[in-house]
PDB file of N, CA, C, O and CB in Angstrom:
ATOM      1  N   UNK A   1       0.813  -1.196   0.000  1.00  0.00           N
ATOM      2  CA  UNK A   1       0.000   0.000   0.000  1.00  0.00           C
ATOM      3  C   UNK A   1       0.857   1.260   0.000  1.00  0.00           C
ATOM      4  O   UNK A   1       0.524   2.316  -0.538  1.00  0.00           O
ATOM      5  CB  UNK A   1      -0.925  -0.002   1.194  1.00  0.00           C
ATOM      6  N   UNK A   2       2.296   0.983   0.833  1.00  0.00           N
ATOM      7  CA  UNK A   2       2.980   2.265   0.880  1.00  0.00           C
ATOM      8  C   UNK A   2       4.131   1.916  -0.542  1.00  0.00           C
ATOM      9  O   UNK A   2       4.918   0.975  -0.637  1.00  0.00           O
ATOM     10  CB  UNK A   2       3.798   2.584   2.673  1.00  0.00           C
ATOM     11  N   UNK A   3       3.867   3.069  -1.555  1.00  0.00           N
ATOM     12  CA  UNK A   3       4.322   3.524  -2.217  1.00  0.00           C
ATOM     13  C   UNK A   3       5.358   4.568  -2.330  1.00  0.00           C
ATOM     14  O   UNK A   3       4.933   5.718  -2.212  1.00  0.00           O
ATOM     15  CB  UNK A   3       3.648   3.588  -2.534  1.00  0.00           C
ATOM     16  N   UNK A   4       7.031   4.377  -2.597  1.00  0.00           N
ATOM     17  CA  UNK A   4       8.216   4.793  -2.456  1.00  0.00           C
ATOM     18  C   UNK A   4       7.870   6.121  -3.795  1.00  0.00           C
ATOM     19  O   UNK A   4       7.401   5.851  -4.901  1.00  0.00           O
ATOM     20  CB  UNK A   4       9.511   3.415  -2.653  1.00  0.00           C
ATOM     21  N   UNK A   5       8.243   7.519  -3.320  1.00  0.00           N
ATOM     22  CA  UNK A   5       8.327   8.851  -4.154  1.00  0.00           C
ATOM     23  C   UNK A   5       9.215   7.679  -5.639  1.00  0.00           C
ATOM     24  O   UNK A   5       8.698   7.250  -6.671  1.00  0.00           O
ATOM     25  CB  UNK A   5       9.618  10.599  -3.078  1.00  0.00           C
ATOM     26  N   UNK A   6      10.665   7.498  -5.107  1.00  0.00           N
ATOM     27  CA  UNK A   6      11.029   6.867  -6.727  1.00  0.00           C
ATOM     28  C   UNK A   6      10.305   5.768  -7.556  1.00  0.00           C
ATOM     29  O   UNK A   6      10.498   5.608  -8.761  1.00  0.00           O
ATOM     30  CB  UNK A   6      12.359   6.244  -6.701  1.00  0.00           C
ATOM     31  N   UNK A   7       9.663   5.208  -6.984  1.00  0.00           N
ATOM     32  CA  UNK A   7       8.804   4.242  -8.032  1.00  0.00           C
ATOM     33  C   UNK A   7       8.010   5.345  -8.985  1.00  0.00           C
ATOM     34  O   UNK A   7       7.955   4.910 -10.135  1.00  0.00           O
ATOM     35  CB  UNK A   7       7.536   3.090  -7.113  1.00  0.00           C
ATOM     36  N   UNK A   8       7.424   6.550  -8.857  1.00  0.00           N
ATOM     37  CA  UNK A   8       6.333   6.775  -9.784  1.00  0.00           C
ATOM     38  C   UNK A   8       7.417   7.691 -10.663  1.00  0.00           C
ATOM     39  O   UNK A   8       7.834   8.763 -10.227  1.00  0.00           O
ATOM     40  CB  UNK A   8       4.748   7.552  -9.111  1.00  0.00           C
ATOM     41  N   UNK A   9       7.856   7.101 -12.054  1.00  0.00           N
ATOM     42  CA  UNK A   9       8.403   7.542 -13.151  1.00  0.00           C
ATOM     43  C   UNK A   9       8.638   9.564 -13.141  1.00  0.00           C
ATOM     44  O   UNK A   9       9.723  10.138 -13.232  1.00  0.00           O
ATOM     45  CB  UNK A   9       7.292   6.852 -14.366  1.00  0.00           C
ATOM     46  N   UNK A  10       7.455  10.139 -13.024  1.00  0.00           N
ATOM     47  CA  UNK A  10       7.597  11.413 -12.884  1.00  0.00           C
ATOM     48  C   UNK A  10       8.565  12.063 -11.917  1.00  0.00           C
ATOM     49  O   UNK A  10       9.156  13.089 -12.252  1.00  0.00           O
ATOM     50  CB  UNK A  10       6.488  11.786 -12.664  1.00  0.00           C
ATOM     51  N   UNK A  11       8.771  11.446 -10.599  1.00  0.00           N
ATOM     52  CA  UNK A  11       8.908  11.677  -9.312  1.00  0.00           C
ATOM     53  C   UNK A  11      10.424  11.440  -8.926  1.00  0.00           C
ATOM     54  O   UNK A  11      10.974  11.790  -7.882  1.00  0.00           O
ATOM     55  CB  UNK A  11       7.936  10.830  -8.567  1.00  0.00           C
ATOM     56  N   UNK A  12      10.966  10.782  -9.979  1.00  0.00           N
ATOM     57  CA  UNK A  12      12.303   9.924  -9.382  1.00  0.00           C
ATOM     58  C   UNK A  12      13.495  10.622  -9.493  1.00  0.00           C
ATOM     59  O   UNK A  12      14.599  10.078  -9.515  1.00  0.00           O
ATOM     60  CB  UNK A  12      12.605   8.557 -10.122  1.00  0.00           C
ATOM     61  N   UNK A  13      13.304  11.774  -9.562  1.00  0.00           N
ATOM     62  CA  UNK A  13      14.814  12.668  -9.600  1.00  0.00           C
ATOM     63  C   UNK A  13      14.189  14.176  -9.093  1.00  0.00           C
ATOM     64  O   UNK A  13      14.217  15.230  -9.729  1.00  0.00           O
ATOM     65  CB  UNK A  13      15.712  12.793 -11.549  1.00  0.00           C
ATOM     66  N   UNK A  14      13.596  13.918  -7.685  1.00  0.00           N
ATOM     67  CA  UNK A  14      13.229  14.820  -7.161  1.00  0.00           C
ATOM     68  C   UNK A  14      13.813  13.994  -5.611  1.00  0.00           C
ATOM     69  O   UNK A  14      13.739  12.865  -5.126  1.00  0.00           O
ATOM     70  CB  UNK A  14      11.639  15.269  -7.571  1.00  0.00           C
ATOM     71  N   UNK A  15      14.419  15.351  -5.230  1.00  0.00           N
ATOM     72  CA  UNK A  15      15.055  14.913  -3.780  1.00  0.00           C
ATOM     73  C   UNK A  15      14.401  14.257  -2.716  1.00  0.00           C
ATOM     74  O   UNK A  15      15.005  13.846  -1.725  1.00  0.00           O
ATOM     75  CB  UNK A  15      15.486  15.967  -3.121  1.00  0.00           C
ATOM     76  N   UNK A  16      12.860  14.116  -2.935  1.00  0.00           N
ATOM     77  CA  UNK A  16      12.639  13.321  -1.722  1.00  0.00           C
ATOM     78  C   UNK A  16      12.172  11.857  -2.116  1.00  0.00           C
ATOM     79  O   UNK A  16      11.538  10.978  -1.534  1.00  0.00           O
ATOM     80  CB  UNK A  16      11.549  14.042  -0.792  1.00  0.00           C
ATOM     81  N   UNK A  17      12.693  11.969  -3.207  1.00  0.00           N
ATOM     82  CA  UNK A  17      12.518  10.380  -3.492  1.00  0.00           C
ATOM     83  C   UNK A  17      14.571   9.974  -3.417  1.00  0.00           C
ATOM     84  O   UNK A  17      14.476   8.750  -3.499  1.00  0.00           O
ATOM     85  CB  UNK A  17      11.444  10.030  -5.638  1.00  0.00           C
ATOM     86  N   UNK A  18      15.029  10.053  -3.390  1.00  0.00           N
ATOM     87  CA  UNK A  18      16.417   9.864  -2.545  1.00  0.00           C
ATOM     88  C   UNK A  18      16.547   9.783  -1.102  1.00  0.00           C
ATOM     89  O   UNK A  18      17.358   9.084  -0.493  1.00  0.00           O
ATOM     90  CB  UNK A  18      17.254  10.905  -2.795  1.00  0.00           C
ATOM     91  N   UNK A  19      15.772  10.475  -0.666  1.00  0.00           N
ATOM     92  CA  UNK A  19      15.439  10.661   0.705  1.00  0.00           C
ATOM     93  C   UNK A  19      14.436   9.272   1.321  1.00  0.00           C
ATOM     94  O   UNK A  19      14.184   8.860   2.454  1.00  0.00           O
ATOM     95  CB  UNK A  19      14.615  12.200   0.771  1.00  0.00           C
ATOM     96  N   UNK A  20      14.156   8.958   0.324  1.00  0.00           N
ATOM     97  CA  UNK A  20      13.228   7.384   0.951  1.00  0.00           C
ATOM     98  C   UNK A  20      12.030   7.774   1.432  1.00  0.00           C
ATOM     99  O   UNK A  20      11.555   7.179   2.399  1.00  0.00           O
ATOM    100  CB  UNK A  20      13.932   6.457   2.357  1.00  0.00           C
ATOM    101  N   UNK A  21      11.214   9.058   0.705  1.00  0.00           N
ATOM    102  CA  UNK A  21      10.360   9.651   1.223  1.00  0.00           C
ATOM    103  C   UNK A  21       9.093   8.376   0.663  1.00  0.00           C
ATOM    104  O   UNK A  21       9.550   7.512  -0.085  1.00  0.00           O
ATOM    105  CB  UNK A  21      10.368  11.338   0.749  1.00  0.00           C
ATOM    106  N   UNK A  22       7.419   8.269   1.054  1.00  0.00           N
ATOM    107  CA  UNK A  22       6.814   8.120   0.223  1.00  0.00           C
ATOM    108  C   UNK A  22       5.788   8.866  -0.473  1.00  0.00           C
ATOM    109  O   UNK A  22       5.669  10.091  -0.492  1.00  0.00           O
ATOM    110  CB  UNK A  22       6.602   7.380   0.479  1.00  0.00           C
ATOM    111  N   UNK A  23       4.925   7.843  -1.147  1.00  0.00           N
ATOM    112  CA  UNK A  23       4.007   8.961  -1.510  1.00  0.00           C
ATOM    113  C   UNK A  23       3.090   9.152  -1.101  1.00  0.00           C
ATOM    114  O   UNK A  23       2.802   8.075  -0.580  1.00  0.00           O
ATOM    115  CB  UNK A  23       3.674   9.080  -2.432  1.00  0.00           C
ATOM    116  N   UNK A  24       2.059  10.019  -0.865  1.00  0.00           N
ATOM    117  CA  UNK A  24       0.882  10.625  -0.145  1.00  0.00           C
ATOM    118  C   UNK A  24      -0.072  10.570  -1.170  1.00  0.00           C
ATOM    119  O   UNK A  24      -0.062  11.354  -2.119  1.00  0.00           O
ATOM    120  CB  UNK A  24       1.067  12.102   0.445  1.00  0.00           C
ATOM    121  N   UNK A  25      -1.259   9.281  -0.951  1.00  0.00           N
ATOM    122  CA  UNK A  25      -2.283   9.161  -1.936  1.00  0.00           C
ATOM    123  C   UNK A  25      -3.555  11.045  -1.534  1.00  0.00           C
ATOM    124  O   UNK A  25      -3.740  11.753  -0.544  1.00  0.00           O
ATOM    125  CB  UNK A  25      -3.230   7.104  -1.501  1.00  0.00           C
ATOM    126  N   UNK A  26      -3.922  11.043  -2.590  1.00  0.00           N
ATOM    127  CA  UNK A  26      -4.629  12.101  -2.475  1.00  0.00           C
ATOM    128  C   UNK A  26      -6.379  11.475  -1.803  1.00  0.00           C
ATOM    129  O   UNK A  26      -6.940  10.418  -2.092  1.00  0.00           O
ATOM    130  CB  UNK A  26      -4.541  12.880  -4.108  1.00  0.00           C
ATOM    131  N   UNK A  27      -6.780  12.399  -1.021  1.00  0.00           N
ATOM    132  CA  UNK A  27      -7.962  12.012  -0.022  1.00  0.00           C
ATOM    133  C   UNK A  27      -8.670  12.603  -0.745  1.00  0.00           C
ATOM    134  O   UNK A  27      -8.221  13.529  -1.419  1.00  0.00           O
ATOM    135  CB  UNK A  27      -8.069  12.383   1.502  1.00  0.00           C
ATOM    136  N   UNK A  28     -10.323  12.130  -0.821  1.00  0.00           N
ATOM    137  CA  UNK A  28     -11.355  12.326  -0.910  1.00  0.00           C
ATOM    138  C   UNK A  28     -12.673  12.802  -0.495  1.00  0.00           C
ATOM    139  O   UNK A  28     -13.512  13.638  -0.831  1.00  0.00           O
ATOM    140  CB  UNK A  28     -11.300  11.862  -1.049  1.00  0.00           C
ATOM    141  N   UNK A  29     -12.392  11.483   0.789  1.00  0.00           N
ATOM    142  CA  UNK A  29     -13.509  11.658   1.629  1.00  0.00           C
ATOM    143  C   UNK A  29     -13.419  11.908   2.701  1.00  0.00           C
ATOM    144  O   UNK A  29     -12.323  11.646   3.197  1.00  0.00           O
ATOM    145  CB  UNK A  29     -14.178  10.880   1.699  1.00  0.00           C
ATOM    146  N   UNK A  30     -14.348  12.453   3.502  1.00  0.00           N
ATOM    147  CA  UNK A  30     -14.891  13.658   4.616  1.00  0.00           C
ATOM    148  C   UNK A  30     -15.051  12.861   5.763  1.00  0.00           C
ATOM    149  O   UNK A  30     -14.869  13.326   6.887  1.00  0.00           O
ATOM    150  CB  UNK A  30     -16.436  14.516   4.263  1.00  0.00           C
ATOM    151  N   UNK A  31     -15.384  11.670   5.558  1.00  0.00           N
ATOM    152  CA  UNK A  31     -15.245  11.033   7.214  1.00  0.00           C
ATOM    153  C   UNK A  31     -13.867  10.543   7.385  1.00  0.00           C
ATOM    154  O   UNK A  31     -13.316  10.856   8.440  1.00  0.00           O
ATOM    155  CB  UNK A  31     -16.320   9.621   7.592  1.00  0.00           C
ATOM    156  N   UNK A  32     -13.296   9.920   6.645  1.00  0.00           N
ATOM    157  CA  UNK A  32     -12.058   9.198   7.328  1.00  0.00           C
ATOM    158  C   UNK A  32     -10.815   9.765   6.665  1.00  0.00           C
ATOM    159  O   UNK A  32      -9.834   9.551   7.377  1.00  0.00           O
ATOM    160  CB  UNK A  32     -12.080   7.508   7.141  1.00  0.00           C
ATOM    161  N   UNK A  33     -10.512  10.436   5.514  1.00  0.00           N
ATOM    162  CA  UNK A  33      -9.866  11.215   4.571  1.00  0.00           C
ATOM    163  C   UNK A  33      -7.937  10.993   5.130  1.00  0.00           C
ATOM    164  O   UNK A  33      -7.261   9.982   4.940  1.00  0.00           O
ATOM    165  CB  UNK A  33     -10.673  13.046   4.692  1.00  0.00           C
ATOM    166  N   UNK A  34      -7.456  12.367   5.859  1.00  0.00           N
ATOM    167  CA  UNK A  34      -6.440  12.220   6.248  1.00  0.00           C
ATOM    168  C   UNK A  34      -6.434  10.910   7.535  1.00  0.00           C
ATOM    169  O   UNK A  34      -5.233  10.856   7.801  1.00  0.00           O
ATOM    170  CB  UNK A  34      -6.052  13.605   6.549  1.00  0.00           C
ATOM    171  N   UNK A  35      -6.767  10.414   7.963  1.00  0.00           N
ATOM    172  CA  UNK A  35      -7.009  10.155   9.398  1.00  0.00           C
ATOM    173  C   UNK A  35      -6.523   8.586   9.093  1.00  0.00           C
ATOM    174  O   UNK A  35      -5.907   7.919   9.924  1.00  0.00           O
ATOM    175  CB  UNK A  35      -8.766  10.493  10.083  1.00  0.00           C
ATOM    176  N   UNK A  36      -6.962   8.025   7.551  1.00  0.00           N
ATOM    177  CA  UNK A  36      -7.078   6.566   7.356  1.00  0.00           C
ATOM    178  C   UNK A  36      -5.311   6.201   7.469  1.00  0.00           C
ATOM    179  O   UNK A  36      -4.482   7.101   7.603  1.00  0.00           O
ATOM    180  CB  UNK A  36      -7.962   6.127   5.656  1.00  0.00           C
ATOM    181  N   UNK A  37      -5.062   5.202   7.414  1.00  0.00           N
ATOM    182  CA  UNK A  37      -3.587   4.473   7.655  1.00  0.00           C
ATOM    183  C   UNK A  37      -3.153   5.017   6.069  1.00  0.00           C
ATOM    184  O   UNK A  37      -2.103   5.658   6.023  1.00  0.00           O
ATOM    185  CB  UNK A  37      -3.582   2.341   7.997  1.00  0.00           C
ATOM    186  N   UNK A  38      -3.754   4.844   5.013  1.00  0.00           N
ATOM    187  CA  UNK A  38      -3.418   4.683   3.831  1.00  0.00           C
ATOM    188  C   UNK A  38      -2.963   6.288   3.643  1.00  0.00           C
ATOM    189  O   UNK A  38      -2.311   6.697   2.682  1.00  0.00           O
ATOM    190  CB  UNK A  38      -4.597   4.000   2.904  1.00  0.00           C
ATOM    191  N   UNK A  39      -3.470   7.167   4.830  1.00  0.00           N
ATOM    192  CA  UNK A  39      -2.750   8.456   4.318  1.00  0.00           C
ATOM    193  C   UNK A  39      -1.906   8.745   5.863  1.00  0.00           C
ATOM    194  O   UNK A  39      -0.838   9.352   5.937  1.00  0.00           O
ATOM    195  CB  UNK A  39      -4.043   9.931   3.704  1.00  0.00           C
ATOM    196  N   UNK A  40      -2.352   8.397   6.565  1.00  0.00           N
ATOM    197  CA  UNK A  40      -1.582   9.013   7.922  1.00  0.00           C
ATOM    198  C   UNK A  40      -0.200   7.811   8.006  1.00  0.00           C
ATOM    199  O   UNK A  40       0.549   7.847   8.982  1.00  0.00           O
ATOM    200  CB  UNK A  40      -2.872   8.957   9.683  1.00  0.00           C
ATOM    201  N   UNK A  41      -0.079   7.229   7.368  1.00  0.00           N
ATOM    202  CA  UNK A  41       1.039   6.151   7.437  1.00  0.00           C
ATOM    203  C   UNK A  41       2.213   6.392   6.960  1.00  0.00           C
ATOM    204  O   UNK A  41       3.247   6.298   7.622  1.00  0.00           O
ATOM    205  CB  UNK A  41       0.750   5.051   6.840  1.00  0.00           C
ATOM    206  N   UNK A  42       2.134   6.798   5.504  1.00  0.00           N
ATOM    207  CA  UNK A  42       2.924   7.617   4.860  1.00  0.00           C
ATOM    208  C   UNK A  42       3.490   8.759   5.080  1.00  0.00           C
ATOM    209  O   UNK A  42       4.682   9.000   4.889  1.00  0.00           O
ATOM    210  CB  UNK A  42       2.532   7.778   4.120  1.00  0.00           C
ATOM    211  N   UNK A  43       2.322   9.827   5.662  1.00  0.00           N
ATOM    212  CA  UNK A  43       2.502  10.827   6.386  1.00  0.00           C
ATOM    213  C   UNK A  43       3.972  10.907   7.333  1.00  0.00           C
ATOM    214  O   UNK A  43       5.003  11.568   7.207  1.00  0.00           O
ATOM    215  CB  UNK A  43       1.292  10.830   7.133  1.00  0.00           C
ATOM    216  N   UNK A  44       3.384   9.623   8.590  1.00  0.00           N
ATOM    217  CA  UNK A  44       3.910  10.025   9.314  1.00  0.00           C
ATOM    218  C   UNK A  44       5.476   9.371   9.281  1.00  0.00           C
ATOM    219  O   UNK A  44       6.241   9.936  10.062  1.00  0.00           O
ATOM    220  CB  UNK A  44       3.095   9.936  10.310  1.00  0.00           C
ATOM    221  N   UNK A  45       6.119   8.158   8.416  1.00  0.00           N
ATOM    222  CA  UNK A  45       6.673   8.198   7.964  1.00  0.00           C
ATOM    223  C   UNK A  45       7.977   9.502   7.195  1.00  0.00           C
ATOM    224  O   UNK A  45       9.107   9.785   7.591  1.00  0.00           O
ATOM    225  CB  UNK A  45       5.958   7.611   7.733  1.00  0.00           C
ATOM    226  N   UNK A  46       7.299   9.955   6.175  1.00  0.00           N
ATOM    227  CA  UNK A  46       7.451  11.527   6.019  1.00  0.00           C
ATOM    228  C   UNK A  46       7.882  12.252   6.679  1.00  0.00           C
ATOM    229  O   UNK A  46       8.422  13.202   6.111  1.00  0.00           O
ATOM    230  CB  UNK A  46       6.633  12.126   5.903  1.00  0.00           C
ATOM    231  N   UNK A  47       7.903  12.243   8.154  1.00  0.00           N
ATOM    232  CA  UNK A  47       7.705  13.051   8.942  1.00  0.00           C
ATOM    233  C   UNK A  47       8.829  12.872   9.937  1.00  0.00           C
ATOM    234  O   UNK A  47       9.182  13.910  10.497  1.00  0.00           O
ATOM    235  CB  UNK A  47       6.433  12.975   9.360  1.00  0.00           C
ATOM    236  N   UNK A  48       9.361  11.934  10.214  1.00  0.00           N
ATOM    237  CA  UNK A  48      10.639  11.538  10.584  1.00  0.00           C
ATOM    238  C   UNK A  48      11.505  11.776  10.005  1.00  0.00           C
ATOM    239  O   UNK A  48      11.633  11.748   8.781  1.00  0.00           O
ATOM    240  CB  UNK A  48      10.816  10.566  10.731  1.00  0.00           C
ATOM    241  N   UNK A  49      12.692  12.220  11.282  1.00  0.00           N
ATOM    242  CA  UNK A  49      14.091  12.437  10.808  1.00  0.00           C
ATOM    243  C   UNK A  49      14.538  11.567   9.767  1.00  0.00           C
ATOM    244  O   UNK A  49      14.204  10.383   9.724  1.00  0.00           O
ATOM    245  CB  UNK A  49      15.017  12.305  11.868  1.00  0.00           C
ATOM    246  N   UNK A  50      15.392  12.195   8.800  1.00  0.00           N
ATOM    247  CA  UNK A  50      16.063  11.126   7.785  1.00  0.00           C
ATOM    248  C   UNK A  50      16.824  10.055   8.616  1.00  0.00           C
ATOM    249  O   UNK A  50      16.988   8.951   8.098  1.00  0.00           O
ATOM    250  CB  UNK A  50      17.184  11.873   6.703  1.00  0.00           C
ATOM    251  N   UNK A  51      17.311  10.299   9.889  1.00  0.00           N
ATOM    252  CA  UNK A  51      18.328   8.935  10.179  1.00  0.00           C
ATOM    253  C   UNK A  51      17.256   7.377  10.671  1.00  0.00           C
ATOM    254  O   UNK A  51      17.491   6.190  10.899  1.00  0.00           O
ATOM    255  CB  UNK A  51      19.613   9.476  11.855  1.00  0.00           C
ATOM    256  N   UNK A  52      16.244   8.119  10.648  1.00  0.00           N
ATOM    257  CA  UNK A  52      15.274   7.146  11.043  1.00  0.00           C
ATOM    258  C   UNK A  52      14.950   6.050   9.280  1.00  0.00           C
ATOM    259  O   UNK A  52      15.041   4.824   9.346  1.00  0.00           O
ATOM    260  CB  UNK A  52      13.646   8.256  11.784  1.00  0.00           C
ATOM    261  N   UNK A  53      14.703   6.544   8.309  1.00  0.00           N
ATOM    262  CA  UNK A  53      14.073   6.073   6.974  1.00  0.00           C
ATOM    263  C   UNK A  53      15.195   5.588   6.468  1.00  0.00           C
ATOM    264  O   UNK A  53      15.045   5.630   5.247  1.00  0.00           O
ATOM    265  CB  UNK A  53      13.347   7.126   6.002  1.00  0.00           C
ATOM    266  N   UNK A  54      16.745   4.935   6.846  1.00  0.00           N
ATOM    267  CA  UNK A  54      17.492   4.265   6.216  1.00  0.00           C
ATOM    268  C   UNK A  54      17.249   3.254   6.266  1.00  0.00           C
ATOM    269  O   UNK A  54      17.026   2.696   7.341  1.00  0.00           O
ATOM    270  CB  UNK A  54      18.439   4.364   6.365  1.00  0.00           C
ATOM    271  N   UNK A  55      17.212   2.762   5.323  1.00  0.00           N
ATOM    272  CA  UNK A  55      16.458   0.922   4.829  1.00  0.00           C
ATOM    273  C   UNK A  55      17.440   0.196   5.055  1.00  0.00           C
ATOM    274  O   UNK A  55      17.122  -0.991   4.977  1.00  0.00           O
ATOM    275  CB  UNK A  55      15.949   0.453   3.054  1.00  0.00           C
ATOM    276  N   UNK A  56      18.869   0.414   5.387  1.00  0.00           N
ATOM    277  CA  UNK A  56      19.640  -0.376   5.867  1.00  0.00           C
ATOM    278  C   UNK A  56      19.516  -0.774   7.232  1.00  0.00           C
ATOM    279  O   UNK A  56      19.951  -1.892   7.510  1.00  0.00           O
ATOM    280  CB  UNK A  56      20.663   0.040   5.637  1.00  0.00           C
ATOM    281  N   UNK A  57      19.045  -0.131   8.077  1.00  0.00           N
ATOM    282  CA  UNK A  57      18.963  -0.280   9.437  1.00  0.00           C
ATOM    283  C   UNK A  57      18.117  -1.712   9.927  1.00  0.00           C
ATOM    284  O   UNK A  57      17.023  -2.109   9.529  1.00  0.00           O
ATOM    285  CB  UNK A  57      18.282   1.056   9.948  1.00  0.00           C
ATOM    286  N   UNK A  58      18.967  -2.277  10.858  1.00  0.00           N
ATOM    287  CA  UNK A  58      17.964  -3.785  11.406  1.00  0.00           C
ATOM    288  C   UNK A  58      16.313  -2.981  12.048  1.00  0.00           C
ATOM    289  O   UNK A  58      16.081  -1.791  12.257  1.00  0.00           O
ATOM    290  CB  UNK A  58      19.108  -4.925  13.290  1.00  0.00           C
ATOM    291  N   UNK A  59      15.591  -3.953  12.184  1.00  0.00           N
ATOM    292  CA  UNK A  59      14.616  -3.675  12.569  1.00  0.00           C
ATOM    293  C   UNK A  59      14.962  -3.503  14.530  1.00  0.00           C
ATOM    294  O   UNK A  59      14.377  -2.612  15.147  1.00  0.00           O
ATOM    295  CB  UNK A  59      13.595  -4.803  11.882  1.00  0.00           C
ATOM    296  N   UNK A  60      15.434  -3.966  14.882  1.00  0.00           N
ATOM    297  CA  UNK A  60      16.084  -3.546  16.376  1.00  0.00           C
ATOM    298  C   UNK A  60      16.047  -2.067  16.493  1.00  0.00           C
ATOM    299  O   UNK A  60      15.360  -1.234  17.084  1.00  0.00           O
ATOM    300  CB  UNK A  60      17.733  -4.029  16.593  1.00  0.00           C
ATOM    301  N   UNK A  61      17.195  -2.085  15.584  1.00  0.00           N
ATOM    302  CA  UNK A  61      17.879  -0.120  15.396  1.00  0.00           C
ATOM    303  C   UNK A  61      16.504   0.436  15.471  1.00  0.00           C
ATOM    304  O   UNK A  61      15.950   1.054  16.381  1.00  0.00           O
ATOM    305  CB  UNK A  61      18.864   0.574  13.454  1.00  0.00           C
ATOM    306  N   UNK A  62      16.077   0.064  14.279  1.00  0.00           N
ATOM    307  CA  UNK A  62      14.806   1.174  14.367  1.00  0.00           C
ATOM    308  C   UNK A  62      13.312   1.387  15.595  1.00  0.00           C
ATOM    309  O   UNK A  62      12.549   2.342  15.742  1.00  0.00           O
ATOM    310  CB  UNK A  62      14.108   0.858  12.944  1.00  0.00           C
ATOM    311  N   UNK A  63      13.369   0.224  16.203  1.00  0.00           N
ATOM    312  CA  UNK A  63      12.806  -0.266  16.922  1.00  0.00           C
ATOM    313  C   UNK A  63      13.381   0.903  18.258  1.00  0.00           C
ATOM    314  O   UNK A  63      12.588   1.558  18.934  1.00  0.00           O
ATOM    315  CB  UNK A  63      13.047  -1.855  16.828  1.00  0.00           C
ATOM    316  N   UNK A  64      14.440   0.942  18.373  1.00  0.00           N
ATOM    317  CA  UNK A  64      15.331   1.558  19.698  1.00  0.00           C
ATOM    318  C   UNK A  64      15.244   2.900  19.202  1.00  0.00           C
ATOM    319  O   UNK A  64      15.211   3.728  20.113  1.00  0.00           O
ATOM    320  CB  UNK A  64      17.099   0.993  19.991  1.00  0.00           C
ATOM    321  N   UNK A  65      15.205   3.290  18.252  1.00  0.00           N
ATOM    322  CA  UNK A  65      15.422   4.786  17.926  1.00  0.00           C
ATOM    323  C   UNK A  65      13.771   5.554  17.870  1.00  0.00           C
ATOM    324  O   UNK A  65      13.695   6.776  17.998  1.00  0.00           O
ATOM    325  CB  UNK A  65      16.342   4.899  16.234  1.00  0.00           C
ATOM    326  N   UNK A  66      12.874   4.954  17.728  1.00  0.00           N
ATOM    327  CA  UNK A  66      11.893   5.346  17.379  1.00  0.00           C
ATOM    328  C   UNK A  66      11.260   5.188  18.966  1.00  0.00           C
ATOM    329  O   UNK A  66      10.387   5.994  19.287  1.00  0.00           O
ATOM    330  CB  UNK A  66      11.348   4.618  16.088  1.00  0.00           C
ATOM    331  N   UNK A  67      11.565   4.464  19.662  1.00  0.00           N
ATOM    332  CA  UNK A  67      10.898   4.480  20.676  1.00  0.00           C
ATOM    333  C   UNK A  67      12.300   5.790  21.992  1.00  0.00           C
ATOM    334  O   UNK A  67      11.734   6.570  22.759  1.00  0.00           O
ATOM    335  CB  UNK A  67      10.521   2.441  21.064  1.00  0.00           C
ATOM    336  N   UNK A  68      13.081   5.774  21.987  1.00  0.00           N
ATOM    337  CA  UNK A  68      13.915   7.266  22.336  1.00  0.00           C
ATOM    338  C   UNK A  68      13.359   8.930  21.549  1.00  0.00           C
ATOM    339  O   UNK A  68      13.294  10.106  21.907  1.00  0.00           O
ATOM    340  CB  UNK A  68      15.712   6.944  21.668  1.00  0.00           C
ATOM    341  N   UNK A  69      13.014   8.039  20.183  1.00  0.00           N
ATOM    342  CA  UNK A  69      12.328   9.176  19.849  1.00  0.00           C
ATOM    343  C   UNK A  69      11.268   9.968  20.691  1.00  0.00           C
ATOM    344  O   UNK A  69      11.426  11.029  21.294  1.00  0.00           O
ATOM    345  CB  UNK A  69      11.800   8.849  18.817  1.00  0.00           C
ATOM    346  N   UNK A  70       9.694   8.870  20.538  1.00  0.00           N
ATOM    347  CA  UNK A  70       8.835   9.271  20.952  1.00  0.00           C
ATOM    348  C   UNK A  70       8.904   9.661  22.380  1.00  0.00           C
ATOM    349  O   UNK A  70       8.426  10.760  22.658  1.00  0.00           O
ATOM    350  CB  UNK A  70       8.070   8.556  20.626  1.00  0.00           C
ATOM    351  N   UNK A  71       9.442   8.915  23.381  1.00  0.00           N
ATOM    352  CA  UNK A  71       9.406   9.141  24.737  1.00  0.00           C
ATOM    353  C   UNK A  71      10.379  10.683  25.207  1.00  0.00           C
ATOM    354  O   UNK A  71      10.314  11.171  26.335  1.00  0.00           O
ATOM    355  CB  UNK A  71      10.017   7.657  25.415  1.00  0.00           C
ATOM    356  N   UNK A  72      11.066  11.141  24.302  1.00  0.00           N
ATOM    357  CA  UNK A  72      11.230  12.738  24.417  1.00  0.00           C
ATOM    358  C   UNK A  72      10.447  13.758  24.731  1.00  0.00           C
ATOM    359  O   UNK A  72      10.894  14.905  24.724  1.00  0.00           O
ATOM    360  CB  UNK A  72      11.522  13.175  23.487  1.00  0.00           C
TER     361      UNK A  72
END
């Protein structure tokens, strides 16, 4: 469901698709719109420091960093 900025042909030599950003489907609807996983997921993704979105990192690392994160 989560879709990487460089996969969509237009998108792939724009800096936040280097960045491991994704993409943000466009919302519609009025009850669940931003709020659903399919947009707040990506979002919040997005929204994290770059040292967090390196795809090299074990799932541990990220696991430990994200939770030092939040508890700040």
């Amino acid at each position: 469901m989560c879709t990487g900025v460089e996969s969509v042909e237009a998108r792939a030599r724009l800096h936040s698709a280097t960045a491991g950003k994704l993409l943000l489907p466009t919302t519609d609807t009025v009850t669940i719109g931003r709020r659903g996983f399919y947009y707040a997921g990506p979002a919040t993704w997005n929204s994290l420091p770059s040292h967090f979105t390196d795809m090299s990192m074990s799932l541990f690392s990220l696991r430990k960093l994200l939770k030092t994160f939040l508890f700040r």
